[in-house]
C-alpha positions in Angstrom: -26.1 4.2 -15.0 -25.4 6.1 -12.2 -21.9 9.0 -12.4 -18.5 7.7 -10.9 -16.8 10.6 -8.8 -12.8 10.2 -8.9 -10.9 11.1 -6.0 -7.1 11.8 -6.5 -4.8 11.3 -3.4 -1.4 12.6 -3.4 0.7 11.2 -0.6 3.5 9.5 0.5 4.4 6.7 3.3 6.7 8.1 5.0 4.0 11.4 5.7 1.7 11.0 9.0 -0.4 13.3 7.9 -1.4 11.5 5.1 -1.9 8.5 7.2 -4.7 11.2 9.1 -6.0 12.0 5.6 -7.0 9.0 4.9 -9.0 8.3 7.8 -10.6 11.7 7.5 -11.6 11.4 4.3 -12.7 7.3 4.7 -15.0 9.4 7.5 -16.3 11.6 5.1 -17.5 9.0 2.8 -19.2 7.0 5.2 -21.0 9.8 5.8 -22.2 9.9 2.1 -25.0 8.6 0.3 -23.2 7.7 -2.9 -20.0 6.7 -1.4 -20.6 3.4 -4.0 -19.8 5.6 -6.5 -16.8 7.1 -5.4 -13.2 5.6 -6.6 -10.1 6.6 -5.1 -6.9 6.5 -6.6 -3.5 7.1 -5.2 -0.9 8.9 -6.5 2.5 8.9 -5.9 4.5 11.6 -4.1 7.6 11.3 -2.6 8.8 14.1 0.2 12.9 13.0 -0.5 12.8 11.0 -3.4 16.8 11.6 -3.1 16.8 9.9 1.2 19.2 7.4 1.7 18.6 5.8 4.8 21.1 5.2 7.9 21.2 2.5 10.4 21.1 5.5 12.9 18.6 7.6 12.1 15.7 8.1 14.1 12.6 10.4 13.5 13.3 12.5 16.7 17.0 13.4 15.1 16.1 13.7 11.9 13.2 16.5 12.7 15.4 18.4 14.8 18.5 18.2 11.8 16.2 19.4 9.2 14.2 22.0 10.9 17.4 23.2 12.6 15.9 23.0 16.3 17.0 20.9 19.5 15.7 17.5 20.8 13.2 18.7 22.6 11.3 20.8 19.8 11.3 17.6 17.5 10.2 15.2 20.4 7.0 17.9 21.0 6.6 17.4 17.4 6.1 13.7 17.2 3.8 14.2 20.3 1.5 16.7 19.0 1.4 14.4 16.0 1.0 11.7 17.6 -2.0 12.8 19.7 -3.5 14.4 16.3 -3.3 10.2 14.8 -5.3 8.8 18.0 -7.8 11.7 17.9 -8.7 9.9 14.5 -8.0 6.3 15.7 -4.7 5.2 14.5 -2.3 4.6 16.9 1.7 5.9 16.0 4.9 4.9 17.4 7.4 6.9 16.4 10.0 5.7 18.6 10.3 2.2 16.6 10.0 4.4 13.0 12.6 3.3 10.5 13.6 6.5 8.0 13.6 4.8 4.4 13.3 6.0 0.8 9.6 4.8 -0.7 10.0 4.7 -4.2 9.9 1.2 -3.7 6.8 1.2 -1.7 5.3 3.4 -4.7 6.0 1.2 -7.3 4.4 -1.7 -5.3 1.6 0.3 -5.1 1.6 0.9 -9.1 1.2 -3.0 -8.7 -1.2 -3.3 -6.4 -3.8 -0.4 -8.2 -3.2 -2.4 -11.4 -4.7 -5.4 -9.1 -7.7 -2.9 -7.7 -6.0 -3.5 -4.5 -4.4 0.1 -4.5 -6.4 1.0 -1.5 -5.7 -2.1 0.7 -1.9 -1.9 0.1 -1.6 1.9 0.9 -3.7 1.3 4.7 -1.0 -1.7 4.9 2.4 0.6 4.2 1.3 3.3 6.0 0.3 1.3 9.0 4.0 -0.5 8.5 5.5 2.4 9.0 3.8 4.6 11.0 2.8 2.2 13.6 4.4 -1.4 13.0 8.1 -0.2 13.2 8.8 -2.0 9.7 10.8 -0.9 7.2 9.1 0.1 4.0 11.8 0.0 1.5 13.1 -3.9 2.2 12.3 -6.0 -0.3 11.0 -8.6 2.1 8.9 -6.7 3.9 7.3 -5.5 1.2 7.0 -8.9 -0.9 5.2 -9.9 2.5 2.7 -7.3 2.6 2.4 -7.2 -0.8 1.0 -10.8 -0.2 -1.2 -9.8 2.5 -3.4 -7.5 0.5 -3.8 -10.7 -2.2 -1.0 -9.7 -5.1 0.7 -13.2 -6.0 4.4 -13.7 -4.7 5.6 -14.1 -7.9 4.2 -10.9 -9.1 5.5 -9.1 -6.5 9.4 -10.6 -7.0 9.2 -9.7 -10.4 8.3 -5.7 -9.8 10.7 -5.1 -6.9 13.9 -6.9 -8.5 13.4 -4.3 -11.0 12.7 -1.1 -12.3 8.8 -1.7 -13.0 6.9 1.3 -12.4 9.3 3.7 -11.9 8.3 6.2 -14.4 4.5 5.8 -13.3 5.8 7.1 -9.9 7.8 10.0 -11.7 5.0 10.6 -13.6 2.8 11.2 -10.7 5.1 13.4 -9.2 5.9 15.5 -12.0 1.8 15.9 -11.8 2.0 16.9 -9.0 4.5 19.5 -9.9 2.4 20.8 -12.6 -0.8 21.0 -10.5 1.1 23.2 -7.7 1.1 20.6 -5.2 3.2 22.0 -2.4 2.6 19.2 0.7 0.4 15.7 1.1 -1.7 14.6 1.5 -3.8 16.5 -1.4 -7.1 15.5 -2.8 -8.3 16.2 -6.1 -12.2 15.8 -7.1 -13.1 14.4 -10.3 -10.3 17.3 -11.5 -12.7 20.2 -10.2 -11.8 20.9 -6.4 -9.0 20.6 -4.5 -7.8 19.9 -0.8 -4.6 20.2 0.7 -3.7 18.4 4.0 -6.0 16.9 6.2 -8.7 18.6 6.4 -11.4 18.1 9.2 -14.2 15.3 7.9 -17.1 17.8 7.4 -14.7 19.7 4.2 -14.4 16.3 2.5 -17.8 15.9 2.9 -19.0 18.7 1.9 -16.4 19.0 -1.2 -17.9 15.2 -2.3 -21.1 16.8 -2.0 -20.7 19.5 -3.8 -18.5 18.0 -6.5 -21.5 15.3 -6.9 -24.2 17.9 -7.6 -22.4 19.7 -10.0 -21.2 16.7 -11.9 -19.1 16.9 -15.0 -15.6 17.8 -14.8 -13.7 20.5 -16.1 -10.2 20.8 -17.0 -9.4 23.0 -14.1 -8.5 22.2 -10.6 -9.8 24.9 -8.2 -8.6 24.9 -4.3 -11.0 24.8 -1.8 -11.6 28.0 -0.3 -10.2 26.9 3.1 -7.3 27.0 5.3 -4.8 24.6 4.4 -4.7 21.7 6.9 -1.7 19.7 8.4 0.5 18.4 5.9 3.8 17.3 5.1 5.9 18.9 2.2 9.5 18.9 0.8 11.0 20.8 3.7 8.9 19.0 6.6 5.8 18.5 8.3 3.3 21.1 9.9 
């Protein structure tokens, strides 16, 4: 019976970067030979678990508030980023972007990995958000996409009318915390090597292959010896 290689991912909706991750890293393993034997599993992070959302807000505003700069340096922002998302294939629209809190999105996904379906929901809340203009913390909309990715309606109604998974989100982030994650998205191998952001396709690669030959995990995480790529963390995006 052939080794499993576990792939931790950090990383929250509302991040664009982790969106870029993702198909970086889905790159990378079709790229390798025992990409059968790979699992992923997501793990919750939330850049302001504490965000309370505003009929107003838009992600142009809201960049330029928090960083402290004008219009114009948030709106080159959200372009750069932009261009960085279709130079991997996705295609953003930040102008239609609605700002909300994704705790609730996380503890769907709690749902959805319980289902093996973890994978399928976080492509679908991601691509709600960063490119579908939907919000990602009404019930409906979730419940609906929920659906999509095969978890049963009733299932669904039952976690978000309550407090299910909660503490499996906190406990991912307090994780997190204890790990030294700083930004999303970040990528733990089989609890040996590290990657923060979003990387190029040839480190995951090569990280996969390396963490494959080795085998056996240690108790230790270990950074990649690389330059951090783009991420977003508690004080923004960059």
């Amino acid at each position: 019976m052939e080794n499993t290689l576990k792939v931790q991912i950090w990383s929250d909706v509302m991040c664009p970067f982790c969106y870029i991750g993702k198909r970086r890293i889905e790159g990378a393993l079709a790229n390798f030979k025992h990409k059968d034997n790979v699992e992923i599993e997501w793990k919750s992070f939330q850049l302001d678990a504490s965000f309370k959302a505003s009929p107003d807000d838009n992600i142009v505003d809201h960049l330029a508030v928090k960083y402290g700069k004008n219009k114009a340096w948030a709106q080159e922002m959200v372009d750069n980023m932009t261009q960085n998302a279709k130079n991997s294939g996705l295609d953003f629209h930040f102008e239609k972007a609605i700002l909300a809190n994704s705790h609730n999105a996380h503890r769907l996904l709690h749902l959805a990995k319980a289902h093996k379906l973890g994978n399928e929901l976080k492509e679908q809340l991601l691509k709600a958000y960063l490119t579908d203009g939907k919000n990602v913390d009404d019930l409906e909309t979730l419940s609906t996409l929920g659906q999509q990715v095969g978890l049963e309606k009733e299932t669904v109604e039952e976690v978000l009318h309550s407090d299910a998974y909660s503490d499996e989100v906190k406990n991912d982030i307090a994780m997190a915390q204890q790990i030294g994650v700083q930004g999303v998205p970040f990528f733990v191998f089989d609890n040996k090597y590290a990657i923060s952001g979003a990387q190029p396709e040839e480190v995951f690669l090569q990280t996969l292959e390396t963490t494959w030959k080795e085998g056996n995990f240690t108790s230790k995480v270990t950074l990649v010896n690389t330059t951090e790529g783009d991420s977003c963390g508690i004080e923004g995006c960059n």
